[in-house]
Structures are given as C-alpha cells and as structure tokens.
C-alpha positions as CSV (number, residue, x, y, z in Angstrom):
1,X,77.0,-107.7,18.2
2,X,76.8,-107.0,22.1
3,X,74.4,-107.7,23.7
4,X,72.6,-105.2,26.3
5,X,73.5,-105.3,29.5
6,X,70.4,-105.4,32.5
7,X,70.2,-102.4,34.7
8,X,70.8,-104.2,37.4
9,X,74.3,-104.6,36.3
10,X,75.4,-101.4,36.3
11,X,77.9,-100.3,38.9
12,X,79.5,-96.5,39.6
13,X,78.1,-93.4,40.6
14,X,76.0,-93.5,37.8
15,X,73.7,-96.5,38.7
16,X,70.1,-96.1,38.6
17,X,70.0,-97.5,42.3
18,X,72.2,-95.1,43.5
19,X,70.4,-92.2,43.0
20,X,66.5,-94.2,42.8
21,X,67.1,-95.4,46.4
22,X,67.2,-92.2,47.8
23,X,65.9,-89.6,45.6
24,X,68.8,-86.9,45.9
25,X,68.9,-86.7,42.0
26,X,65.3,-85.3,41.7
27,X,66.0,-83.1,45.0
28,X,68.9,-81.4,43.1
29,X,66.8,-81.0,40.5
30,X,64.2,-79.1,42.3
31,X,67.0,-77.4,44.1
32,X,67.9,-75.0,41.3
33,X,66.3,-71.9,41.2
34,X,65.9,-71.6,37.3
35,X,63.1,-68.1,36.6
36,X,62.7,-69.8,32.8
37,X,61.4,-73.2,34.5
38,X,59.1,-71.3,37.6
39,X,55.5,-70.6,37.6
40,X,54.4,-67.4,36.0
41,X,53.3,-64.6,38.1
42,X,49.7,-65.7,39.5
43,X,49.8,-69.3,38.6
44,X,50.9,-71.2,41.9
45,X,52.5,-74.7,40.9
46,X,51.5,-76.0,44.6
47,X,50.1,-73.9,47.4
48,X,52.4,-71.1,48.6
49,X,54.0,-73.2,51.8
50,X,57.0,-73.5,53.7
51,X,59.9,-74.6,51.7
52,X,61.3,-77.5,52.6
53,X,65.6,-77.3,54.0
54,X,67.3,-77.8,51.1
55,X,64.6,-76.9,48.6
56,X,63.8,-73.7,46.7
57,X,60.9,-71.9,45.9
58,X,60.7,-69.5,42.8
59,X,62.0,-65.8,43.3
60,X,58.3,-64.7,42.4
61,X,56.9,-66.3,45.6
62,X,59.6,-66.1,48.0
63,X,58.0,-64.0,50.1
64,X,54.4,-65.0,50.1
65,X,56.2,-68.8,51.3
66,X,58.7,-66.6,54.2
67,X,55.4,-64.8,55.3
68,X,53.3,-67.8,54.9
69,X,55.8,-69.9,57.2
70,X,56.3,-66.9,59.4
71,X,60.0,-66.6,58.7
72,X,62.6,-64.4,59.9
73,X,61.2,-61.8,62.5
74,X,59.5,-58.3,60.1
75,X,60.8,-55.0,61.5
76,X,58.9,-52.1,60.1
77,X,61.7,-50.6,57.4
78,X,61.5,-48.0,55.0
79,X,60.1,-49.2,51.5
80,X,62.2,-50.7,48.6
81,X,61.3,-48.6,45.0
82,X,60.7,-51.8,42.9
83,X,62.4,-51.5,39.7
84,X,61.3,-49.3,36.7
85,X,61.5,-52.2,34.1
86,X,60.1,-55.6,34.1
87,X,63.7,-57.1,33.9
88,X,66.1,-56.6,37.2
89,X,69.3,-57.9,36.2
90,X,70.8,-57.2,39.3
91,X,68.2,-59.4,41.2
92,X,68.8,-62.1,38.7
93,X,72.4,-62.3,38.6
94,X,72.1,-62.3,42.7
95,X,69.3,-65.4,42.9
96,X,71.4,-67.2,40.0
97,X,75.1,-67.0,41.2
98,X,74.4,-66.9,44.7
99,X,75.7,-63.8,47.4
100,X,78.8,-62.7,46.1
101,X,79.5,-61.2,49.3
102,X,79.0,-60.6,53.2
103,X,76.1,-57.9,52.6
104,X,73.2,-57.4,50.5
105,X,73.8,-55.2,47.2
106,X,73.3,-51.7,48.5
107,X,70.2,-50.2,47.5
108,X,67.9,-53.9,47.3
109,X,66.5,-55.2,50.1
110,X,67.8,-52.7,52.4
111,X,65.3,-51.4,55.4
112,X,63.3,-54.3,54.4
113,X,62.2,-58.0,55.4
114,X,64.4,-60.5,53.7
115,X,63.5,-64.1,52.9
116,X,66.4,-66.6,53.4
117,X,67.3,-68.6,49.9
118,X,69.2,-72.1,50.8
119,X,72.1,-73.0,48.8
120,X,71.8,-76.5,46.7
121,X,73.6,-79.0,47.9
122,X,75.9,-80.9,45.5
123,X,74.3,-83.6,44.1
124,X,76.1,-86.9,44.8
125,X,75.4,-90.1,47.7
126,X,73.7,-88.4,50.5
127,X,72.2,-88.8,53.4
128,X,68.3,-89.0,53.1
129,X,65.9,-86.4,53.8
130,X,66.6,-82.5,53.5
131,X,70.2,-81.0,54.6
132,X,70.9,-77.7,56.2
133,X,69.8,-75.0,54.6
134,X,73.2,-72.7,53.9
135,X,72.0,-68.8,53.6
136,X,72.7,-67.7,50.0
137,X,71.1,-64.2,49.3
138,X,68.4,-62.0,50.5
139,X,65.5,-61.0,48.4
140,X,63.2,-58.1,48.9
141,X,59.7,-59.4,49.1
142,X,57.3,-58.8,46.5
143,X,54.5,-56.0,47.1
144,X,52.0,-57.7,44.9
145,X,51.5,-60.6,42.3
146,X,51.7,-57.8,39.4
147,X,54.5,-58.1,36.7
148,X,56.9,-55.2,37.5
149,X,56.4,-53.7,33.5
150,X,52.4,-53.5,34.6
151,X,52.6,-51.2,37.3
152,X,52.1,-47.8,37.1
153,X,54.4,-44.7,38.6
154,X,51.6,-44.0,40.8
155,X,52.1,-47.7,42.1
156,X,55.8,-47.7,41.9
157,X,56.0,-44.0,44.1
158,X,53.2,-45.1,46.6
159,X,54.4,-47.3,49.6
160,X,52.4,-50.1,50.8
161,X,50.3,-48.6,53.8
162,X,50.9,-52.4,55.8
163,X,53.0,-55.4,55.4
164,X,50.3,-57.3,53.1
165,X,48.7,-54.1,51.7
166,X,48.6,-53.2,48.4
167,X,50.4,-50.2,46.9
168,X,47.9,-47.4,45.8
169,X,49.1,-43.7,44.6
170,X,50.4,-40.9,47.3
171,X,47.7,-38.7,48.0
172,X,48.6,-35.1,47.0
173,X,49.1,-32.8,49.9
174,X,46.5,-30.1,50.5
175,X,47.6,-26.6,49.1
176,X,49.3,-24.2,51.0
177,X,49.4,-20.5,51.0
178,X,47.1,-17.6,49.3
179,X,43.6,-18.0,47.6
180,X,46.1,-17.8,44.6
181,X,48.1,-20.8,45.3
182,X,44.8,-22.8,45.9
183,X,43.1,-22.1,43.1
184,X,46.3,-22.9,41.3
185,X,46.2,-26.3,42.4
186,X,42.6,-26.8,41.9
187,X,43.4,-26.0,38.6
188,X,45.8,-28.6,38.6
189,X,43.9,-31.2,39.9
190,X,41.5,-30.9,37.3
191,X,43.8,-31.4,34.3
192,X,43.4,-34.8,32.8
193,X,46.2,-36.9,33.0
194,X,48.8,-37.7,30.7
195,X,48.7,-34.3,29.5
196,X,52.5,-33.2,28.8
197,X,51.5,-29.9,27.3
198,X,49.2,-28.7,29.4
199,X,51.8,-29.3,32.6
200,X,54.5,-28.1,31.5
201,X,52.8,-25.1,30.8
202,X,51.6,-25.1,33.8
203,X,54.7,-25.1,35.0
204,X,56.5,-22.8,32.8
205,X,54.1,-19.9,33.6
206,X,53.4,-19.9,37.1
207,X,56.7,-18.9,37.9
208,X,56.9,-16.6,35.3
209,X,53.7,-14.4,36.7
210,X,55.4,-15.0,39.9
211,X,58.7,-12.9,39.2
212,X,58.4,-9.6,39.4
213,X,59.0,-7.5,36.1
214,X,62.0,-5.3,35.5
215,X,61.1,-1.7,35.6
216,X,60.9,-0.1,32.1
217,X,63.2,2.5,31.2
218,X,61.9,5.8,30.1
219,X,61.9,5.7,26.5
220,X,60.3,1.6,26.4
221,X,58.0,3.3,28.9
222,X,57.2,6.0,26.0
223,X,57.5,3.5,23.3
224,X,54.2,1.1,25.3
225,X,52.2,4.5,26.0
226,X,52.3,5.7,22.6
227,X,50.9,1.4,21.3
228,X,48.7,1.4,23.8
229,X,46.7,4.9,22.3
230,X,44.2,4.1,19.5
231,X,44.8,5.1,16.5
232,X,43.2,7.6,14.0
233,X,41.2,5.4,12.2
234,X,39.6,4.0,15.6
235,X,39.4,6.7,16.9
236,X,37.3,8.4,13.6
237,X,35.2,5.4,14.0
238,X,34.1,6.1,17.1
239,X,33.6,9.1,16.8
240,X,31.2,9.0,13.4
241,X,29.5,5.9,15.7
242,X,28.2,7.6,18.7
243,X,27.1,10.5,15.9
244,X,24.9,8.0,14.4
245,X,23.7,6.7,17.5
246,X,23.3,10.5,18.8
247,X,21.6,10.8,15.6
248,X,19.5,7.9,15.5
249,X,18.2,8.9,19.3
250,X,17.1,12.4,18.2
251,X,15.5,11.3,15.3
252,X,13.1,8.9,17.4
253,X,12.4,11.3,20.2
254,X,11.6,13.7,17.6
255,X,8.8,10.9,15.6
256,X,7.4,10.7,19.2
257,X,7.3,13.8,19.8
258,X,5.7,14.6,16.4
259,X,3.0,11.7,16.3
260,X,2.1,11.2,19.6
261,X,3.1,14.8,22.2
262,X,1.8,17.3,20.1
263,X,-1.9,15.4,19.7
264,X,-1.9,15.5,23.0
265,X,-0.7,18.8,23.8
266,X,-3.1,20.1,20.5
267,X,-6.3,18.2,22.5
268,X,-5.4,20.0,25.4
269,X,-5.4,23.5,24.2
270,X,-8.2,22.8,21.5
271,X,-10.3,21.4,24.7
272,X,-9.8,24.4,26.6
273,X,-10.5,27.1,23.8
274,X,-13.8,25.0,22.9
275,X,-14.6,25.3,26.6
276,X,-13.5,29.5,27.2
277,X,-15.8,29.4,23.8
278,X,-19.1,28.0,25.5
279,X,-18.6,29.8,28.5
280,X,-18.2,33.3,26.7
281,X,-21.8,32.3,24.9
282,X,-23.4,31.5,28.5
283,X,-22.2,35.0,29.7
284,X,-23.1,37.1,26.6
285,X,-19.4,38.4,26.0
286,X,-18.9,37.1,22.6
287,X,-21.2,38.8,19.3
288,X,-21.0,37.4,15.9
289,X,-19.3,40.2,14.4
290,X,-15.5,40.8,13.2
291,X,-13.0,38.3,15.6
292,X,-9.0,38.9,15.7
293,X,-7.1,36.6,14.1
294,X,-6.8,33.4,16.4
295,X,-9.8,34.0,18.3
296,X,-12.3,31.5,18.5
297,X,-15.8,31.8,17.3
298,X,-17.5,28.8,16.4
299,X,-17.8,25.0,17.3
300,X,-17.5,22.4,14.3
301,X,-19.1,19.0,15.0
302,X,-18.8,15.8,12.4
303,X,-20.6,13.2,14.4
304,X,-19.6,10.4,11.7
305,X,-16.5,10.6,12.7
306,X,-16.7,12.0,15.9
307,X,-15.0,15.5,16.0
308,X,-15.8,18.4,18.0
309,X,-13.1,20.8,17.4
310,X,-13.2,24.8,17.8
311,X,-13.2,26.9,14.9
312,X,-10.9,30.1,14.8
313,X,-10.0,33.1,13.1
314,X,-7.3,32.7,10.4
315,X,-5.2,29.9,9.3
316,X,-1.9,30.8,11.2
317,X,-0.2,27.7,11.5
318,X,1.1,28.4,14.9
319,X,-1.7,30.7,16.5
320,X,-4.5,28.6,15.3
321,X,-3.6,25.1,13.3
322,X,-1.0,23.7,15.3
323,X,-3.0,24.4,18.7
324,X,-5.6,21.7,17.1
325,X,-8.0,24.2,15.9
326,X,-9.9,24.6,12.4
327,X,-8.8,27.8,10.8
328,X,-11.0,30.4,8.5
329,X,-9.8,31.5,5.1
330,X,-10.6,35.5,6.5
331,X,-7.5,37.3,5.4
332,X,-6.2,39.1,1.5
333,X,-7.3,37.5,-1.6
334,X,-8.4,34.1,0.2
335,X,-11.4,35.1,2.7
336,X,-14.6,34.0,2.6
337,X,-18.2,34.2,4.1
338,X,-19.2,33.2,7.6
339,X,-21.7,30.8,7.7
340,X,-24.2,33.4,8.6
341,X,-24.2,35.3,5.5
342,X,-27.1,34.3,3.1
343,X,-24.9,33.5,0.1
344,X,-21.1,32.3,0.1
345,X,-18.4,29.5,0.5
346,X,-17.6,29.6,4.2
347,X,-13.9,27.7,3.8
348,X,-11.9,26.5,6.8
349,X,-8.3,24.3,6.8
350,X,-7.0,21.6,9.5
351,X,-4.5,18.9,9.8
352,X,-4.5,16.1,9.0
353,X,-1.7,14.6,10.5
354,X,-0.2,15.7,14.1
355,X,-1.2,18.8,16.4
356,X,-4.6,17.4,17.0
357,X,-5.4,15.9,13.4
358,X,-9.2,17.0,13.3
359,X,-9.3,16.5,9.5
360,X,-7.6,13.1,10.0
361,X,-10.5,11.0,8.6
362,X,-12.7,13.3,6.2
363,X,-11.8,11.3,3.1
364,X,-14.5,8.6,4.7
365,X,-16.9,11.1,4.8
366,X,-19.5,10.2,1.5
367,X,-22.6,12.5,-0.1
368,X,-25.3,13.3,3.2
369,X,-22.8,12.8,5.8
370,X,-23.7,16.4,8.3
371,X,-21.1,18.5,9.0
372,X,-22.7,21.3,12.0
373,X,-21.3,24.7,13.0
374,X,-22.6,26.0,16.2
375,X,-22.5,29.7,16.7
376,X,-23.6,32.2,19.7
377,X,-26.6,32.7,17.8
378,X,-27.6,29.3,16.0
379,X,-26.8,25.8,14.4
380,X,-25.9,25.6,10.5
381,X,-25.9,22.0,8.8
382,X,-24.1,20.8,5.8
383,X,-24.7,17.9,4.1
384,X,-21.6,16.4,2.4
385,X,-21.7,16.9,-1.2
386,X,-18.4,16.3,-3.2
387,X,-15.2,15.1,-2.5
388,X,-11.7,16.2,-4.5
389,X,-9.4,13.5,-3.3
390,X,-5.9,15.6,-4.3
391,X,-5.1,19.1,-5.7
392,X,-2.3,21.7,-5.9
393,X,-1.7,23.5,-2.9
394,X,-1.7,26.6,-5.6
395,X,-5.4,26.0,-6.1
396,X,-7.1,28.5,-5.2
397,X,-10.4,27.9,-6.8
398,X,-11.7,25.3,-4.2
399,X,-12.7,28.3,-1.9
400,X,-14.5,30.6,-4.1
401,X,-17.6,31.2,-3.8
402,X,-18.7,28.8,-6.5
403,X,-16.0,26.7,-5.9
404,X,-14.9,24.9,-8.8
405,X,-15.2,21.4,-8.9
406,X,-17.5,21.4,-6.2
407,X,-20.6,20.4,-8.5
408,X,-22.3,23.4,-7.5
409,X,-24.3,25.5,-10.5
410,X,-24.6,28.6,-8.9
411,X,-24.1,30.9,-5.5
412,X,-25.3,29.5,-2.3
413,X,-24.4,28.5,0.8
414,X,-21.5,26.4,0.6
415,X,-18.8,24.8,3.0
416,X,-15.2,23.7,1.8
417,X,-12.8,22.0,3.8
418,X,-9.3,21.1,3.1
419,X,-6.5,19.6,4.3
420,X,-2.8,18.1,3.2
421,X,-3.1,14.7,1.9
422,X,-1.3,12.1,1.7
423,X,-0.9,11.7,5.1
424,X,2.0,12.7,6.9
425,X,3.2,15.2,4.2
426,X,2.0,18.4,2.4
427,X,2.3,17.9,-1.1
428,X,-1.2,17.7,-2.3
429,X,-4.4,19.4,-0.8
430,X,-7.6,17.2,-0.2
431,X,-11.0,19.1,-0.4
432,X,-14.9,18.2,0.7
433,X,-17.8,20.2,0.0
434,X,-21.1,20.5,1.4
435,X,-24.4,22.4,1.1
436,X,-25.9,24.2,4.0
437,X,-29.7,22.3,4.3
438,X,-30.6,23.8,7.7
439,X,-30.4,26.7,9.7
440,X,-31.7,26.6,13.4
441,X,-31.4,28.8,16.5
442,X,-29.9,28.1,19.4
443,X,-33.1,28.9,21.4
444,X,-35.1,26.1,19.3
445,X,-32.1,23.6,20.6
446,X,-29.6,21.1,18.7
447,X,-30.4,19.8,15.7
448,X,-31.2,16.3,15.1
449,X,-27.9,15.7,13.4
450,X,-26.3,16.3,16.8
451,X,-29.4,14.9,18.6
452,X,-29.4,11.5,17.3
C-alpha cells in the first residue's frame, strides 16, 4: 500500500504553490464570462464598479460598470432596437467566442456607446496583479435592468429620451388635416387596447369611405331606384294609418265640440232671447196671445237647481231646442194649454245633454220642489208632483190633459216636462209632473219661490 504523499511534495505546473502563491488560478476563473454563473438581472453580486484589467463583469451590467467608471468617451448615436425575444443568440455567441472580426456585427451596437470586454488571459505562471486588458467585443449598453421578454412594444419602439433615461412609449403625433381626419383619430385614441378587431376595422373602412365609388351604370342605377321605393304593403299601411289618425282627430274635435262648444254657444243665444224677452215686457210689444213658432214667450225658473231658461214656441229642434231653449208641445195632435188657461197640461221638452242642457238635472227634482213660469202678465207655480223615470218616445199619453201616470184624478192645471234619458242618447223619454198651486201677477211682484 502507498503511502500519501504531503502537498508540499508535489512538483509541476500543477502544484498547489504554484498557482496559491499568486492567485492567477482563481483570476482565470473570474475571467470567464459564463451568463449561466452571472447575477440575475437586478441582483448585483458586488456594487456595479470599475472592472478590474484583466477581469470581467457580466454582460447584464456591462454598461452600468463602463458608465459607472466613465469609460470610453459617449457620443450621442441613434438608438439600438433591443431584441424582440428574451434570448439574443447573436449577442451570446459574440460575448462567448470573442470578436470574430475587425468590426462590430452590423446592426448591434452600431450608432451607440460600446463598453470594452478584455480578453482572459491564459491561465498558467504569471506575473502578479492584472495584465493588459486586450479589446474582445463591443456590447450595446443596456437601457434598463428589465429582462428583454418583459418589455413591452411600446418600450421596445420608444427611445430613451437621455443616456440614463428610461424608455417610455412614442407619443402619438397630433392629427392632421379636416375635422374628419380628427375626429377619426379621436376615435382611435379612445379604443382600448389590444383590441385586434376593432383596428383592423378601423383600418379596413376608412379607406374604403375614402375611395370614391364607381358611377352606376343606367340599368344598376334603375335596379337601386326601384329597392329603394316602398312597397305596396307599406305603402297600404300608411295609408290606412294616417286614416285612423285623421279619423281619430275628427272624432275628438267633434266630442268637444258636442259637449263643451255648443253649451256655450246654446247659453249665448238662450241668454240673449231671455233678455230681447224682458225687454219686449218693459216696452209693452209682446201680448199673451198666439206666438210663431220659435218665438219666445215665457221665462221658466227651477231655483233647485238653478235654471233660468226662455221658453219658446214649438219644439223645432233647430229653431228652438238646440239654441238652449224649452220648447211648447203647440203644433197637430200634440199641443197643449198655456199656462194661462184655467184647465190643461201645459207640456214643454229640453235637452238634456248638449246645446244648453236645461233639463240636465230634473231627475233630482222630488214631490214640492217649484217649478215657475213668468209671463208678460203674471207668475204661475208648480209644485213637483210625480216623476216617470223612462218611457217610449211613442208615448204620447204623458202630455194629455190628464196625463197618464201622472197621479192626477181629474182635469186641472198641470205641467209636464220631458226630456231624453239616459244621458247622452235618445232612447227613452224621462217625464216630471207638477200641479199649478199659485197664480200671481206681475204687478203684486215675484213669488216667494223666486224670492227666497
């Protein structure tokens, strides 16, 4: 068995004095520039300083150490587009193998500050202390201590505005041209980013609206004329529309005109006969005789329900009721007394509804209610007596003069009124009777019916 041999008896190249003395094994060591054994980006191993001749630095911070130091003299150059992939081969194979010729690869580190990278000396019995540092390569220097997979295109088109700046995206130049062309590009502006679809719309159809359009020949010009026009159907449509509509108008103006115009237009000409009436009384023109039909001769007054209405000759609908006057049954088979005859039914008719509606509310009249006819001559009261709430318009009966129904036993001195019911239509006739309980001239003055 051999036995081992002390260190201090070992002789050659390889003897640990050789290289321990001196230290030019560790120095080759630290010499090679090896990316799997550097820092990773943003962890320093030892502060970013000048590198010693004969020593190298890692490719990530070779140029924060050449600025650091104040290297080689910076000239302002044009900026180097980093790489569009977190691996550069091309950069690796150049800091690995050395310069494989006079000049710099084209199209890396050209127009920019380059950092010197000192070839390694051969290891083997040297002199102490650094060598001469022998130029290898040039190496662009880094814009920032980001990893080249996490910048963005904005960062990798956008030049660093100084030497230690960092890179930030180009600003967009302001729009040029027509109100068009700006709105355009404020359009574009506000589009989210990352949003494929939406640009190349974008830029699909803007051109397209810009080009003009071939013209049309005659019959395509023909053929888009006749698709344009509506058809039949839309046309029918629109037609039967606006008749409803033109329909639908009428039909309201004619309500209003029917519930609320002719009341007042019925008022009107009812207050101005009930006026020419008085005044013919104060100037002795009118006698209680025979009157022409639609001539006024008598005032009707219901104080329970306020009315004061003229009272006319006939029941002409549009001589007498539809001016808002109370017509007298005075004509054929159908007349009747006057209320100054000593026996007799003395029958009038109004509306109910519309052109005035005197009669409107006569159903709330009840047994005593007055009903007074003034005269040239006098006042005549009725007192309410009986009410017939709906009849045939055929009925005759209600105005003779013992109407029937009425109550009444005998002849006397009766008033019927009557009217359409139900309201707003003329299918049935409403009647109220009364019973004449005073007779006074006019010289004695009103009575107290119209007093109270």
């Amino acid at each position: 068995m051999t036995s081992l041999r002390p260190h201090a008896e070992q002789e050659g190249p390889y003897a640990q004095g050789a290289y321990e003395s001196d230290g030019t094994f560790e120095a080759a060591v630290e010499q090679l520039a090896d990316p799997l054994n550097d820092p990773l980006p943003g962890q320093h191993a030892d502060p970013p300083s000048a590198p010693q001749a004969g020593q190298h630095t890692s490719p990530w911070f070779r140029a924060e150490a050449a600025q650091a130091d104040g290297g080689a003299q910076q000239a302002p150059q044009a900026p180097v587009e980093p790489p569009g992939e977190w691996y550069d081969p091309e950069g690796y194979r150049r800091d690995w193998y050395g310069h494989q010729g006079p000049e710099a690869a084209p199209g890396r580190g050209g127009g920019q500050d380059a950092v010197v990278i000192s070839e390694p000396a051969a290891p083997g019995p040297a002199a102490p202390g650094p060598g001469p540092a022998q130029p290898l390569a040039t190496v662009p220097p880094v814009l920032s201590d980001e990893t080249v997979a996490l910048r963005t295109a904005e960062t990798r088109s956008a030049p660093p505005a100084g030497p230690g700046a960092a890179p930030g995206p180009v600003p967009e130049p302001p729009p040029t041209g027509g109100r068009a062309e700006r709105r355009r590009a404020a359009k574009g502006r506000g589009r989210r980013r990352g949003d494929p679809a939406r640009a190349a719309d974008s830029e699909t159809s803007e051109p397209e609206r810009s080009e003009p359009r071939a013209p049309m020949s005659r019959l395509e010009a023909r053929r888009a004329a006749r698709a344009a026009k509506d058809s039949p159907a839309v046309v029918a449509s629109r037609v039967v529309g606006e008749v409803f509509i033109t329909f639908g108008v009428l039909m309201l103006l004619f309500v209003t005109y029917q519930l609320w115009w002719t009341n007042i237009r019925a008022d009107q000409i009812a207050g101005q006969e009930t006026n020419k009436i008085q005044d013919d009384w104060a100037n002795g023109e009118r006698s209680p005789g025979a009157f022409e039909p639609g001539q006024g001769f008598a005032i009707m007054h219901i104080p329970k329900l306020d009315v004061v209405a003229p009272i006319a000759e006939g029941i002409d609908k549009e001589k007498v009721l539809d001016r808002g006057m109370i017509g007298h049954y005075a004509e054929g088979t159908l007349k009747t007394a006057m209320p100054s005859a000593e026996q007799g039914n003395f029958a009038v008719a109004g509306h109910r509804n519309t052109h005035g509606e005197p009669f409107r509310y006569i159903n709330r009249l009840t047994p005593g209610d007055p009903i007074v006819i003034e005269t040239r001559d006098a006042y005549y009261t009725y007192e309410m007596a009986e009410i017939l709430p709906q009849t045939s318009p055929s009925n005759v009966a209600v105005i003779d003069e013992v109407p029937a129904g009425s109550g009444f036993e005998g002849p006397g001195r009766y008033i019927t009124l009557t009217t359409c019911t139900p309201e707003f239509t003329s299918t049935y006739r409403m009647i109220v009777w009364g019973k004449m309980v005073d007779e006074r001239p006019r010289s004695e003055g009103k009575p107290d019916a119209l007093v109270g």
